[in-house]
C-alpha positions as a Markdown table, in Angstrom:
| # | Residue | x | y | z |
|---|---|---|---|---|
| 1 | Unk | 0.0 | 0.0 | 0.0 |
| 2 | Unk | 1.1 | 3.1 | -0.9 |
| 3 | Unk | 1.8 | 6.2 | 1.7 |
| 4 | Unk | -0.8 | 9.2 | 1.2 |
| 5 | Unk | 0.9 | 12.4 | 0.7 |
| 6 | Unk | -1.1 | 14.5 | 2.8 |
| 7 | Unk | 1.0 | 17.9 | 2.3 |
| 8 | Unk | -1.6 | 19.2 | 0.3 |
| 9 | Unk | -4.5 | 17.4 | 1.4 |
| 10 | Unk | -7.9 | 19.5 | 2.3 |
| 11 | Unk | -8.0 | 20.3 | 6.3 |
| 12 | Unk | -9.5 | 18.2 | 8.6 |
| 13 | Unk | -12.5 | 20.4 | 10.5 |
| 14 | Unk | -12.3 | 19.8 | 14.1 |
| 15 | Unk | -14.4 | 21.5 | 17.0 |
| 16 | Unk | -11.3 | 23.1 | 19.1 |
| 17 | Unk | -11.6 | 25.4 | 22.2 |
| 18 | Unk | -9.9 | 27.8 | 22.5 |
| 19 | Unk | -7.3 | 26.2 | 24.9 |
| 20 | Unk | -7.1 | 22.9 | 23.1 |
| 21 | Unk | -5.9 | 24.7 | 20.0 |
| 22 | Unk | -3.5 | 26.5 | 22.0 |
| 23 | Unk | -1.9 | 23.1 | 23.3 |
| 24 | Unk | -2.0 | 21.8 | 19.8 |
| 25 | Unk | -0.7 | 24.7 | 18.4 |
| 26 | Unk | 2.4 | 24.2 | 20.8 |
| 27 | Unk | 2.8 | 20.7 | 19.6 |
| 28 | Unk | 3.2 | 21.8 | 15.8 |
| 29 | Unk | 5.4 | 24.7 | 17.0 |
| 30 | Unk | 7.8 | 22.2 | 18.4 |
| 31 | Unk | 7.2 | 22.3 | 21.9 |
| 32 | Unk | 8.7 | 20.1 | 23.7 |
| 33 | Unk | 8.2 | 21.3 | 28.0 |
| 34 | Unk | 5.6 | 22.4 | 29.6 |
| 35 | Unk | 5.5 | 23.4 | 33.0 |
| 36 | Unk | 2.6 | 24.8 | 34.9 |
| 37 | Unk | -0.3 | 24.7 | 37.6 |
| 38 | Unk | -3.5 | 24.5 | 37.1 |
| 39 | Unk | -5.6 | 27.4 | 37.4 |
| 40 | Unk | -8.9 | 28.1 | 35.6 |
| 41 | Unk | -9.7 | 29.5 | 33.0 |
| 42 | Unk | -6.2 | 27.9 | 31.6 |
| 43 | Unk | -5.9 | 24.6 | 33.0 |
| 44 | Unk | -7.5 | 22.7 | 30.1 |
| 45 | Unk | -4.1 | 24.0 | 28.1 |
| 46 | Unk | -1.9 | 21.9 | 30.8 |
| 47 | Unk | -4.4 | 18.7 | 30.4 |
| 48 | Unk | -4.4 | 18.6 | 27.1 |
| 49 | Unk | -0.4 | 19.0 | 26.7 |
| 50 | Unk | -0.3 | 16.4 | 29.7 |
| 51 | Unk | -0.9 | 14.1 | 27.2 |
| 52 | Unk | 0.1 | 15.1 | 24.0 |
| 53 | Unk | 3.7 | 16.2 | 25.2 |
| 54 | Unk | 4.6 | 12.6 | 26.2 |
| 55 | Unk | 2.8 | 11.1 | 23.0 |
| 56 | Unk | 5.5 | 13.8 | 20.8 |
| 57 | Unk | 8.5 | 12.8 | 22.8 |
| 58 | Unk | 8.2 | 16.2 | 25.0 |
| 59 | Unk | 8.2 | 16.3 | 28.8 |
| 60 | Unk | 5.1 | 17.5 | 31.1 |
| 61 | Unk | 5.4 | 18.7 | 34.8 |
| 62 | Unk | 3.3 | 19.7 | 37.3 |
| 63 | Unk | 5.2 | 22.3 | 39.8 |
| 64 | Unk | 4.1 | 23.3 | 42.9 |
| 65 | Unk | 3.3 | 26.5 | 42.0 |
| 66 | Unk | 3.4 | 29.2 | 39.1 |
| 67 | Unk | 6.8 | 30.6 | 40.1 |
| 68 | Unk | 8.2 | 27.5 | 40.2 |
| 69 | Unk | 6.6 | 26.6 | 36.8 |
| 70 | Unk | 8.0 | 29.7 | 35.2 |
| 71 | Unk | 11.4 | 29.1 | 36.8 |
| 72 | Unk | 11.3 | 25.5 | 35.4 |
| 73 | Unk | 10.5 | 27.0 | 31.7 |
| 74 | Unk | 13.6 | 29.5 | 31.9 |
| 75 | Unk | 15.8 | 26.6 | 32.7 |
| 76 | Unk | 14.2 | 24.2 | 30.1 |
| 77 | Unk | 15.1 | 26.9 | 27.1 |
| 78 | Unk | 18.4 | 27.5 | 28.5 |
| 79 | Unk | 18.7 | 23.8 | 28.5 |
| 80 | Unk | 18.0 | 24.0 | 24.4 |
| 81 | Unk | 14.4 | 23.6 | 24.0 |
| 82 | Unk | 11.2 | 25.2 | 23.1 |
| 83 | Unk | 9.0 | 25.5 | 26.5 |
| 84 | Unk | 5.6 | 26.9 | 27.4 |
| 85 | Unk | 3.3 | 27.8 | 30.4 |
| 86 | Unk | -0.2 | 28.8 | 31.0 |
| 87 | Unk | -2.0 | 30.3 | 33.5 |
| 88 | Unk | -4.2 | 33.1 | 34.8 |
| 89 | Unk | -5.1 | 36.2 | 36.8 |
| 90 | Unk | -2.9 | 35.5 | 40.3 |
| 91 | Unk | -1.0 | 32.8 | 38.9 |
| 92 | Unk | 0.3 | 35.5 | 35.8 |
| 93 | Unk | 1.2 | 37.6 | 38.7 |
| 94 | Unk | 3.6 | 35.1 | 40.5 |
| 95 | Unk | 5.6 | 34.6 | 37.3 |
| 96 | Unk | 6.5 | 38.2 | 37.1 |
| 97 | Unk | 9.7 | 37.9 | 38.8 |
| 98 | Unk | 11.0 | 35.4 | 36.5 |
| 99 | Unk | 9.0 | 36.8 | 33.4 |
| 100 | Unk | 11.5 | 39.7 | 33.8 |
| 101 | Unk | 14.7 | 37.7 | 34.6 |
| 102 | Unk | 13.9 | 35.8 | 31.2 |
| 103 | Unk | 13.3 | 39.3 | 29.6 |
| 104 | Unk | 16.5 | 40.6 | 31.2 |
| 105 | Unk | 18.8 | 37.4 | 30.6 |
| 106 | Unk | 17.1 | 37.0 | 26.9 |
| 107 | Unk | 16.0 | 33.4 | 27.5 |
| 108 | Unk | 13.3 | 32.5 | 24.6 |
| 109 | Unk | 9.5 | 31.1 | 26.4 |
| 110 | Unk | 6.2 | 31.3 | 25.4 |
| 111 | Unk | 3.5 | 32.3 | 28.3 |
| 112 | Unk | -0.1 | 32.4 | 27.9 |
| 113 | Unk | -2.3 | 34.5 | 30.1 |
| 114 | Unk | -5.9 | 33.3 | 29.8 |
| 115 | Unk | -7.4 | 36.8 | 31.4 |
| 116 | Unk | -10.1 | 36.0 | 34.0 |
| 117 | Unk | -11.7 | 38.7 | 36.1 |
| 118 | Unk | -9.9 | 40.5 | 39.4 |
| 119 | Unk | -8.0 | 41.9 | 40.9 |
| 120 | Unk | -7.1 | 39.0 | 43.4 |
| 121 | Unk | -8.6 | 35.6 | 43.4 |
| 122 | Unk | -11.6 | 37.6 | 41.2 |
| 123 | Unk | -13.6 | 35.8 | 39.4 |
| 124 | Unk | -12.1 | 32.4 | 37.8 |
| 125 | Unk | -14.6 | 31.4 | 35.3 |
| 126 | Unk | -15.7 | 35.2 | 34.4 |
| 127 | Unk | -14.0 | 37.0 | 31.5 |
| 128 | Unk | -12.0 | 39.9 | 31.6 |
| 129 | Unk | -9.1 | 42.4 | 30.0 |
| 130 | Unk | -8.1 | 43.7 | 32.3 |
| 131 | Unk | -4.3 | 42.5 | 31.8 |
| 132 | Unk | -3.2 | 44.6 | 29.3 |
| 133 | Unk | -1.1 | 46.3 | 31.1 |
| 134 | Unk | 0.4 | 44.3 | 33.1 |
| 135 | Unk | 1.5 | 41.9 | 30.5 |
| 136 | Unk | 3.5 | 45.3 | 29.4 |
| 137 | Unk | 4.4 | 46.4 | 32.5 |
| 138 | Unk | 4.2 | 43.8 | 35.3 |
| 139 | Unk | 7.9 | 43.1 | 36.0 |
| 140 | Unk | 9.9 | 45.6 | 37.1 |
| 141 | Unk | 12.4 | 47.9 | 35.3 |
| 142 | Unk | 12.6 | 48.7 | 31.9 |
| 143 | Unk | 12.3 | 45.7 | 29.1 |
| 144 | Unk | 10.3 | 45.4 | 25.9 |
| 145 | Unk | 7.7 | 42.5 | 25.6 |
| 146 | Unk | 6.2 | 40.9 | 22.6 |
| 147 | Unk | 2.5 | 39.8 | 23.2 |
| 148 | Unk | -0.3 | 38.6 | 20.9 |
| 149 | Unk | -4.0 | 39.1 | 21.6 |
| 150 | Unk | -5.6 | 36.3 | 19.4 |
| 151 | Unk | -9.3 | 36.6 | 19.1 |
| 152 | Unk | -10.5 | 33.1 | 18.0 |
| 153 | Unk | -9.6 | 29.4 | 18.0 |
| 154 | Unk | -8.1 | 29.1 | 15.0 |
| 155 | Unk | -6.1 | 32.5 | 15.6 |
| 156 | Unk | -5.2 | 31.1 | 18.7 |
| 157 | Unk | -3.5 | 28.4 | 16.8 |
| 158 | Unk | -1.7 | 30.5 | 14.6 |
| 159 | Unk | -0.8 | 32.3 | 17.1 |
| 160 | Unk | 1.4 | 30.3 | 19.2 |
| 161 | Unk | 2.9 | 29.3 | 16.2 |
| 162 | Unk | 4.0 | 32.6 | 15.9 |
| 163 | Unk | 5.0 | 33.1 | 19.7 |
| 164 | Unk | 7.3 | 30.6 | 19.6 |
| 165 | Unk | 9.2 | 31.9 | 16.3 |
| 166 | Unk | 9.2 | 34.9 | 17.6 |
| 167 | Unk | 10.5 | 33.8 | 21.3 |
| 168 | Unk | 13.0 | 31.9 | 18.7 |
| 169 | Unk | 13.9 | 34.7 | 16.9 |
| 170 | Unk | 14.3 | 37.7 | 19.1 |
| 171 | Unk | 15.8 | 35.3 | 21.8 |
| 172 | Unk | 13.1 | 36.7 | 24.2 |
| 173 | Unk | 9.9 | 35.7 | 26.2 |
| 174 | Unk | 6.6 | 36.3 | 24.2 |
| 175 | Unk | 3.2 | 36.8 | 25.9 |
| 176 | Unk | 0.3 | 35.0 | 24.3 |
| 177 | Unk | -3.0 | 36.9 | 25.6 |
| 178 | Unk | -6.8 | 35.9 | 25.5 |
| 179 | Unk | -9.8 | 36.2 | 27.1 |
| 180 | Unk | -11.8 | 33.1 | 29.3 |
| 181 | Unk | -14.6 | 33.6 | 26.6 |
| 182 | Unk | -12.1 | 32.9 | 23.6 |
| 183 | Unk | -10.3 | 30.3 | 25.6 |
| 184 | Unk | -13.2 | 27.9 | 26.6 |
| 185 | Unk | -15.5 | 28.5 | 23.6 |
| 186 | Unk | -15.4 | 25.8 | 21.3 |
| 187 | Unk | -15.4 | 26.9 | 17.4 |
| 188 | Unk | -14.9 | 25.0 | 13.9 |
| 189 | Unk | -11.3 | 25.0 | 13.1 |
| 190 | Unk | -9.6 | 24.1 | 10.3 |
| 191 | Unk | -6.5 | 22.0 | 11.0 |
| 192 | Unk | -4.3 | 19.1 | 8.7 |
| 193 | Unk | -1.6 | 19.2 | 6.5 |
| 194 | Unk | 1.7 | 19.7 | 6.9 |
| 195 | Unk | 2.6 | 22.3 | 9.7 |
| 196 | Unk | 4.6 | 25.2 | 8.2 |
| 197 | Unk | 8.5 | 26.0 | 8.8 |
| 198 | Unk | 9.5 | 27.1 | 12.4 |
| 199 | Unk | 11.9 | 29.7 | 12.7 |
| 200 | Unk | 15.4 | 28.2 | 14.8 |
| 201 | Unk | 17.2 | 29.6 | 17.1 |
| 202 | Unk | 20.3 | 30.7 | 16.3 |
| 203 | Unk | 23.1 | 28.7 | 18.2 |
| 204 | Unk | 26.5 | 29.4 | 19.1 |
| 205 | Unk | 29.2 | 28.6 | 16.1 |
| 206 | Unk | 33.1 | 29.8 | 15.8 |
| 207 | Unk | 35.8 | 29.9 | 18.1 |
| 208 | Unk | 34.9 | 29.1 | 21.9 |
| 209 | Unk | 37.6 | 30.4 | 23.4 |
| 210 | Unk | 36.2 | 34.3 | 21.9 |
| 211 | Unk | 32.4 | 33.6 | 22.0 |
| 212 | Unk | 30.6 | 35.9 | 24.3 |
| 213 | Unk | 27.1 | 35.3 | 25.2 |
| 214 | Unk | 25.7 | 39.1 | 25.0 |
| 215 | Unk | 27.7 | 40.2 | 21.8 |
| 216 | Unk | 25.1 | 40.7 | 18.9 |
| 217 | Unk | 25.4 | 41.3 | 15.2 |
| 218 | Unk | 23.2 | 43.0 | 12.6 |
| 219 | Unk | 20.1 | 41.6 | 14.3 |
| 220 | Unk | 21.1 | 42.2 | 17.7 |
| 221 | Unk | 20.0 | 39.2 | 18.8 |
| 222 | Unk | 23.0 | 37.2 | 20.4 |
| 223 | Unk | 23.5 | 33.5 | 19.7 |
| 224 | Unk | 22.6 | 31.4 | 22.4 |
| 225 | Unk | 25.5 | 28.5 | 23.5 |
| 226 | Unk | 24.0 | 25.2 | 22.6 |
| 227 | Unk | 24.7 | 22.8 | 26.2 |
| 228 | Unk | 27.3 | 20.1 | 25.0 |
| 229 | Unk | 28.8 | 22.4 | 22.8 |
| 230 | Unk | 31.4 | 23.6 | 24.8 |
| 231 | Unk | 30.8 | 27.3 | 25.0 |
| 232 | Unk | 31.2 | 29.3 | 28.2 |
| 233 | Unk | 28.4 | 31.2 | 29.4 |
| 234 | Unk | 27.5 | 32.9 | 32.1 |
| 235 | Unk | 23.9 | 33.9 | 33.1 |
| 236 | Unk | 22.1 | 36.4 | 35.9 |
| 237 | Unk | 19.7 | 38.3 | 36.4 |
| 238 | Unk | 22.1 | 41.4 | 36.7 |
| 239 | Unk | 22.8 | 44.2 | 34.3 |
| 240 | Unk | 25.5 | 42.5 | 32.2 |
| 241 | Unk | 28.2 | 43.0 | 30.0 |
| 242 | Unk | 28.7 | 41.1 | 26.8 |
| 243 | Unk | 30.6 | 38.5 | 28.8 |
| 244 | Unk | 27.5 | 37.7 | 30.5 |
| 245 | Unk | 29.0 | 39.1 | 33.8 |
| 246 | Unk | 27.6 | 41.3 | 36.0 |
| 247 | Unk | 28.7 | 45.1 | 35.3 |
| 248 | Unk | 27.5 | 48.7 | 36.2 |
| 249 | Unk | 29.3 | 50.6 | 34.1 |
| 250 | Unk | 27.4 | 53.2 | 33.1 |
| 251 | Unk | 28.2 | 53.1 | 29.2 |
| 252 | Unk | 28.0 | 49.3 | 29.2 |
| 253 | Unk | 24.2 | 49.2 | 30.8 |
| 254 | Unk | 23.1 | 52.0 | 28.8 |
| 255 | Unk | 24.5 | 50.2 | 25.3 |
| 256 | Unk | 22.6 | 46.2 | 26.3 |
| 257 | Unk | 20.0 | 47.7 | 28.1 |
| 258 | Unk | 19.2 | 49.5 | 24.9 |
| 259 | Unk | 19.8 | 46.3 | 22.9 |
| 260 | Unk | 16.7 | 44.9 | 24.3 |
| 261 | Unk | 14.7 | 47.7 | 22.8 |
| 262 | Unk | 16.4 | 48.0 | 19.7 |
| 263 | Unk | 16.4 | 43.9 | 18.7 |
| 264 | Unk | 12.7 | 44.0 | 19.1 |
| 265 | Unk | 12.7 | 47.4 | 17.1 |
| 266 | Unk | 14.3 | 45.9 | 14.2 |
| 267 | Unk | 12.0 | 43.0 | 13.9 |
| 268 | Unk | 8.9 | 45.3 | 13.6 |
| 269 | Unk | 8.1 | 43.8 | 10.0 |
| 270 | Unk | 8.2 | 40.5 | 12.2 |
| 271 | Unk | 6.1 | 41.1 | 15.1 |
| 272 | Unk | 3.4 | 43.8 | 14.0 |
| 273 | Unk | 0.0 | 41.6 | 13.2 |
| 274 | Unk | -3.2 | 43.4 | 13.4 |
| 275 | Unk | -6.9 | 43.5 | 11.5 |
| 276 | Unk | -8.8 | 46.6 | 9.8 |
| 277 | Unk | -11.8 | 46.4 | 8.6 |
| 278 | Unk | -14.1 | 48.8 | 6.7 |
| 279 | Unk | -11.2 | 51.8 | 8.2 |
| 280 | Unk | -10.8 | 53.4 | 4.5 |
| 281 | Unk | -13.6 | 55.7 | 5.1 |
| 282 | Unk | -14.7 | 55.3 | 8.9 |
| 283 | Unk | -15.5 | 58.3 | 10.7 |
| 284 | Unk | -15.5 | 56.2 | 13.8 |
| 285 | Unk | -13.0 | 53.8 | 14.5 |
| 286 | Unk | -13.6 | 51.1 | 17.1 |
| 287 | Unk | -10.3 | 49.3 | 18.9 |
| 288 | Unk | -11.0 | 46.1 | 20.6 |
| 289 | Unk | -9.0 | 43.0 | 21.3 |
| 290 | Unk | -10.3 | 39.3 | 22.5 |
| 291 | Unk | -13.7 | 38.4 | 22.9 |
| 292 | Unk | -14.7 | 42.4 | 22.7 |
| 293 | Unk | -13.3 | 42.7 | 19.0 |
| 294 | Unk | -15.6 | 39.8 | 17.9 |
| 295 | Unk | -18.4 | 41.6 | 19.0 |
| 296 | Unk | -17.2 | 44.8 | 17.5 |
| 297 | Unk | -16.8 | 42.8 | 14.5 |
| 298 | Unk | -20.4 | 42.1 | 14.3 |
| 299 | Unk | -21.5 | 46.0 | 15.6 |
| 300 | Unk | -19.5 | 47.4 | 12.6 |
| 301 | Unk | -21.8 | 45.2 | 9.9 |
| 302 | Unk | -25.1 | 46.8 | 11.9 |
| 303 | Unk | -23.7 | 50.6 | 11.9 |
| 304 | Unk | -22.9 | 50.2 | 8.1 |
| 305 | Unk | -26.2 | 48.7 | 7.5 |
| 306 | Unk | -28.0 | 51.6 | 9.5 |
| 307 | Unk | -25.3 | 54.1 | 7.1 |
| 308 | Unk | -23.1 | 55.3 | 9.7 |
| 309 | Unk | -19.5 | 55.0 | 8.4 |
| 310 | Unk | -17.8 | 53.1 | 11.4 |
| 311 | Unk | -14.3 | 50.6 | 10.8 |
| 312 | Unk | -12.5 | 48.3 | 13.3 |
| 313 | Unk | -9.0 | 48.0 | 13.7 |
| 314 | Unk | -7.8 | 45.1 | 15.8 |
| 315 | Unk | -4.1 | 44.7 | 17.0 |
| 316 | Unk | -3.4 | 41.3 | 17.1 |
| 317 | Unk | 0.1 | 42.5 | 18.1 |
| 318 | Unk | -0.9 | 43.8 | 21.4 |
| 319 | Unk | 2.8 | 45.3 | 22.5 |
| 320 | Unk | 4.8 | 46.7 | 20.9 |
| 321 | Unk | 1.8 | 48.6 | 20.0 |
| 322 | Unk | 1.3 | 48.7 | 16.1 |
| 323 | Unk | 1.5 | 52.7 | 16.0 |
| 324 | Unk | 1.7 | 52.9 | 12.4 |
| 325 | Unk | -0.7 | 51.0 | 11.4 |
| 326 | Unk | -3.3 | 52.8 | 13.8 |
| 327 | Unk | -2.5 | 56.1 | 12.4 |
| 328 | Unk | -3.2 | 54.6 | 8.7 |
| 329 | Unk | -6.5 | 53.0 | 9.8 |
| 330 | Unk | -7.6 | 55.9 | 11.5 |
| 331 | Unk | -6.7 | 58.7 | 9.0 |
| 332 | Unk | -10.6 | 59.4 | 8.1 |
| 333 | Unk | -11.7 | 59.0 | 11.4 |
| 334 | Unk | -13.2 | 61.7 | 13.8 |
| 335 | Unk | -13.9 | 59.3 | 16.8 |
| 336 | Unk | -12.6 | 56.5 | 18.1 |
| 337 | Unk | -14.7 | 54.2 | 20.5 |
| 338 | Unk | -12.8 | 51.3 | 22.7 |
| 339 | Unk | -14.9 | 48.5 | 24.1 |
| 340 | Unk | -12.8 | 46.5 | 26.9 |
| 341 | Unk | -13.6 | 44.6 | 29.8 |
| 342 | Unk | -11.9 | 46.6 | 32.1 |
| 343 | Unk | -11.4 | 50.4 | 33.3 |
| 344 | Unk | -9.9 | 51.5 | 30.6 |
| 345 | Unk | -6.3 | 50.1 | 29.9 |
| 346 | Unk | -6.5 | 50.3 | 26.3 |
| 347 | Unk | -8.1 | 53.2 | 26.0 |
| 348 | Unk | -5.6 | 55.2 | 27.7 |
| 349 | Unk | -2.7 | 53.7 | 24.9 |
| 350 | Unk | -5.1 | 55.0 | 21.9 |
| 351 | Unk | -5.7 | 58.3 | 23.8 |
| 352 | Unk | -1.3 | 58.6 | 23.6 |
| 353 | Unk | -1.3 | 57.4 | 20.0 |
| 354 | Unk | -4.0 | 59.7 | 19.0 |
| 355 | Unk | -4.2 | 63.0 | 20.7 |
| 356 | Unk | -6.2 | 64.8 | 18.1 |
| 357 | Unk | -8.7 | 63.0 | 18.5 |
| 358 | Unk | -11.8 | 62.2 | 20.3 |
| 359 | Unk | -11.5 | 58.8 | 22.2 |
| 360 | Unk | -14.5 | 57.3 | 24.0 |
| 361 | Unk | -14.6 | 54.2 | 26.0 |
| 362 | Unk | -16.9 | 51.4 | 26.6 |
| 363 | Unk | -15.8 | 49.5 | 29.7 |
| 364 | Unk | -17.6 | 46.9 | 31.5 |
| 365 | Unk | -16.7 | 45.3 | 35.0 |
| 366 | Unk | -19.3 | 42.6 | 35.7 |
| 367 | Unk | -17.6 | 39.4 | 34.2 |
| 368 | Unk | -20.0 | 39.6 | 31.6 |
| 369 | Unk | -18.7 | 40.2 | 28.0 |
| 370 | Unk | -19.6 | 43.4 | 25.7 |
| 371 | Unk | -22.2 | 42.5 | 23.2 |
| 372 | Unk | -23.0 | 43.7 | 19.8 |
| 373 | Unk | -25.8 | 45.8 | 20.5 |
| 374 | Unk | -24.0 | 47.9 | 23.4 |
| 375 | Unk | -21.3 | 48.1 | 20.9 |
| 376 | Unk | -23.2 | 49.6 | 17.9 |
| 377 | Unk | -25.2 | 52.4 | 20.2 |
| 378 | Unk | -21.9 | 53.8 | 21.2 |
| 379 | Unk | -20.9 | 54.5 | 17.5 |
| 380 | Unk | -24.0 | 55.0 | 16.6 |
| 381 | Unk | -24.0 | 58.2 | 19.2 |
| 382 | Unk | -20.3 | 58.6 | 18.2 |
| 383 | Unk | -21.5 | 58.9 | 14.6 |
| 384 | Unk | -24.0 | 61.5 | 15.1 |
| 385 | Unk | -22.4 | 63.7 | 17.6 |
| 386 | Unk | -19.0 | 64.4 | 15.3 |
């Protein structure tokens, strides 16, 4: 019997939650550790890899708790491989620490965030957004982040394809953000074939008795010392020269300090990922991410069907911010609206980016989601008022 080449065969549909398509998304990426503990709305993410990981030759563990589990990721990439975690509201908040020694040391990781409502304990199986900015901002010191705001199943899928590339890439930890609506509704996706190429991280080659572990080329990204290979490194958590040792000279924590920013800089046409739609002549804009997106989706259909000229733009590249790309979609525009569930975290990033104009927001605190309909009389007061 002949083997089926199945490179180009048609899809295979499969009803996917969000969270299961994460977990298989980390399988095709090449994911090969997980560590984690449980915490809802995320914990379907660690059961499914639980037994897929062993299945693909990968290794599963549970810690005993989420700063141990992010610890135990930083030391799985350093030890060569491509490693995730998942978790939510307080458990996200105990992995800051090590979130920004992996930032700082420029150890590649993937984490997802499945945003559940707060602050504190909150409420587990409510949705919220209200982590924007601390997926930003919630280490200390200065760093850059990467994070992605997928808004459905199959996005999330494509999505962590791209986080680990990108953590691959950029030699850094990338954030992969949704909502408990996206992650535990269950959608028809699209999955088969061959997975696409992964980017590879780019390993240590030349002379070992020169290599430093912090000196970067054109791409500013430093190649990373394979273990086995023979190459000296030295990791901390401290400012650092290019030897890897601790230093604070002035000039030399101003230049790699900077490096951080800059690598991610110059990787723009890499990382930027967002969605417009109907922006070319919109006199109101809306900006949503997650589960508030989808229903701004639908809201923009109803305000162009009742004539009022309304558009969507959706960063699926949450941070860095795509600036550009906002200012293009937004050109025409007189108002923007932004629908989160939260306060108003987003909103106050669009109010930066766009000082000229008029910014209104449509936040919502009660664990319940933002529908269509609350959506579409916003704009629909928007549109009449400018």
């Amino acid at each position: 019997m002949n083997a089926i080449d199945r490179s180009h065969a048609k899809p295979a549909a499969k009803l996917l939650s969000g969270n299961a398509a994460c977990a298989q998304g980390a399988i095709d990426a090449g994911c090969t550790f997980f560590a984690g503990y449980p915490i809802t709305p995320s914990s379907e993410i660690a059961e499914r890899l639980s037994v897929l990981l062993p299945k693909a030759g990968g290794v599963f563990i549970q810690m005993e708790d989420e700063i141990a589990a992010m610890a135990a990721v930083v030391g799985a990439s350093m030890g060569g491989v491509k490693a995730l975690t998942a978790t939510s509201g307080p458990g996200f908040s105990l992995k800051q620490e090590n979130i920004g020694y992996a930032a700082g040391a420029e150890i590649p990781c993937v984490i997802v965030n499945v945003m559940r409502g707060g602050p504190s304990t909150g409420m587990p199986t409510r949705p919220s957004q209200a982590d924007i900015f601390q997926t930003r901002y919630g280490s200390h010191g200065d760093y850059p982040m990467i994070v992605l705001a997928p808004a459905s199943a199959r996005e999330i899928y494509d999505e962590t394809l791209r986080a680990f590339d990108l953590a691959e890439t950029c030699r850094t930890p990338v954030i992969l953000l949704y909502d408990q609506v996206i992650a535990q509704s269950s959608e028809t996706v699209a999955l088969g074939g061959r997975p696409p190429a992964h980017a590879t991280r780019k390993w240590a080659s030349g002379p070992r008795e020169s290599y430093k572990p912090y000196a970067a080329g054109g791409d500013l990204v430093p190649p990373m010392p394979r273990p086995g290979d023979g190459y000296r490194t030295h990791t901390t958590g401290l400012t650092h020269s290019e030897s890897g040792f601790p230093s604070q000279d002035p000039e030399t924590v101003t230049r790699n300090l900077g490096r951080l920013y800059a690598k991610l800089e110059k990787h723009r046409d890499l990382i930027d990922s967002y969605e417009a739609v109907c922006c070319e002549d919109a006199e109101v804009v809306i900006v949503a991410i997650g589960i508030s997106a989808r229903a701004a989706r639908r809201a923009v259909d109803a305000c162009r069907a009742e004539g009022h000229k309304v558009g969507l733009f959706r960063p699926i590249t949450l941070w860095p911010f795509p600036e550009i790309a906002l200012r293009e979609a937004t050109r025409t525009a007189k108002a923007i609206l932004v629908p989160e569930l939260n306060i108003g975290q987003l909103r106050l990033e669009i109010e930066r980016l766009l000082r000229d104009r008029r910014v209104e927001g449509l936040h919502l605190i009660s664990g319940e989601p933002i529908t269509p309909a609350q959506i579409v009389a916003a704009a629909t007061k928007l549109a009449t008022e400018v």
